[in-house]
C-alpha positions as CSV (number, residue, x, y, z in Angstrom):
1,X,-7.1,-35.0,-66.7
2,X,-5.9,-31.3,-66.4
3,X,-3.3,-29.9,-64.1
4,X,-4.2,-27.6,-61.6
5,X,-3.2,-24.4,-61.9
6,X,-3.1,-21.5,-59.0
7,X,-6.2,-19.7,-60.5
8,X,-8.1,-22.5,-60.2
9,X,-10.3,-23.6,-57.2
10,X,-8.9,-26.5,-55.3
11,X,-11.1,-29.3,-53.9
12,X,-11.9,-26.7,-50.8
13,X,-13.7,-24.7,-53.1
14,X,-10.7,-21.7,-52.8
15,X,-7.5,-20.7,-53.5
16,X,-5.1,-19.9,-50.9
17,X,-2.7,-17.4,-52.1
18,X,1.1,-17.9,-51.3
19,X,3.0,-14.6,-50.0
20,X,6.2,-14.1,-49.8
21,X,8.1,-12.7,-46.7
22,X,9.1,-9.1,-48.3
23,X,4.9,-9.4,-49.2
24,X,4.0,-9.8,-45.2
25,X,6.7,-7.3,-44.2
26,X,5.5,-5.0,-47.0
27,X,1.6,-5.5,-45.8
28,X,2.8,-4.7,-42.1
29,X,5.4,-2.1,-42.6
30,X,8.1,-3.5,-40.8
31,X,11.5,-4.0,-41.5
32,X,12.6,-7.9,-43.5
33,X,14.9,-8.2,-40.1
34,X,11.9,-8.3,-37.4
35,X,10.0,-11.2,-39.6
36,X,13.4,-13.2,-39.7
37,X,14.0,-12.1,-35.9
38,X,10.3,-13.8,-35.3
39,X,10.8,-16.9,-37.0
40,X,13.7,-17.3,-34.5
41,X,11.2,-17.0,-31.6
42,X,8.8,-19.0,-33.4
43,X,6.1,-15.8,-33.1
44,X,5.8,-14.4,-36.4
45,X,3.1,-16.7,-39.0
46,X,3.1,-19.9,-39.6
47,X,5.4,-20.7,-42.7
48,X,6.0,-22.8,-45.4
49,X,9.4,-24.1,-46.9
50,X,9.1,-25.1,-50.6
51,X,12.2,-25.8,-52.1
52,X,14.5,-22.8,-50.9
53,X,11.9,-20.3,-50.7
54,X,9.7,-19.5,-47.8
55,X,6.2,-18.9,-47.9
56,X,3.0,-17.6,-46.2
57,X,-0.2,-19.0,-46.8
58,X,-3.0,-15.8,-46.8
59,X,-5.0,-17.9,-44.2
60,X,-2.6,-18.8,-41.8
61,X,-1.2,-15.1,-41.9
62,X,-4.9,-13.9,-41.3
63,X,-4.8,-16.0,-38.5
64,X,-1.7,-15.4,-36.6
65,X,-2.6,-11.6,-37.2
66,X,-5.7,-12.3,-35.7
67,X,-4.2,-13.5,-32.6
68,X,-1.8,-10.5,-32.0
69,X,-4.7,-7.9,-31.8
70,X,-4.8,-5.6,-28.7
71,X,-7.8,-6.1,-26.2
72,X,-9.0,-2.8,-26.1
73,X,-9.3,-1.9,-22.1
């Protein structure tokens, strides 16, 4: 039996990739101080805590940034 590694496809067929919080801030452009100030007010993405780090799944980040788009009126 092998050990799965992160380049391999899990038993959902894909690979979700694991970002970091200076990743999201860095893909958004905002300062590491607003993502910390949303985890306070539980409105930033959905994250993870493994071991001391934090992390973002891709998928849940594409979701929660799906949600904050701005109905065009």
């Amino acid at each position: 039996m092998t050990e799965q590694s992160n380049h391999e496809p899990s038993t959902l067929g894909f690979v979700d990739e694991w970002m970091t919080p200076k990743e999201i801030c860095r893909e958004l452009q905002i300062p590491e101080q607003t993502f910390y100030q949303w985890r306070v007010k539980h409105a930033g993405p959905k994250a993870h805590r493994i071991g001391r780090h934090l992390r973002i799944s891709r998928t849940d980040f594409n979701a929660w940034l799906a949600t904050t788009e701005d109905p065009v009126v």
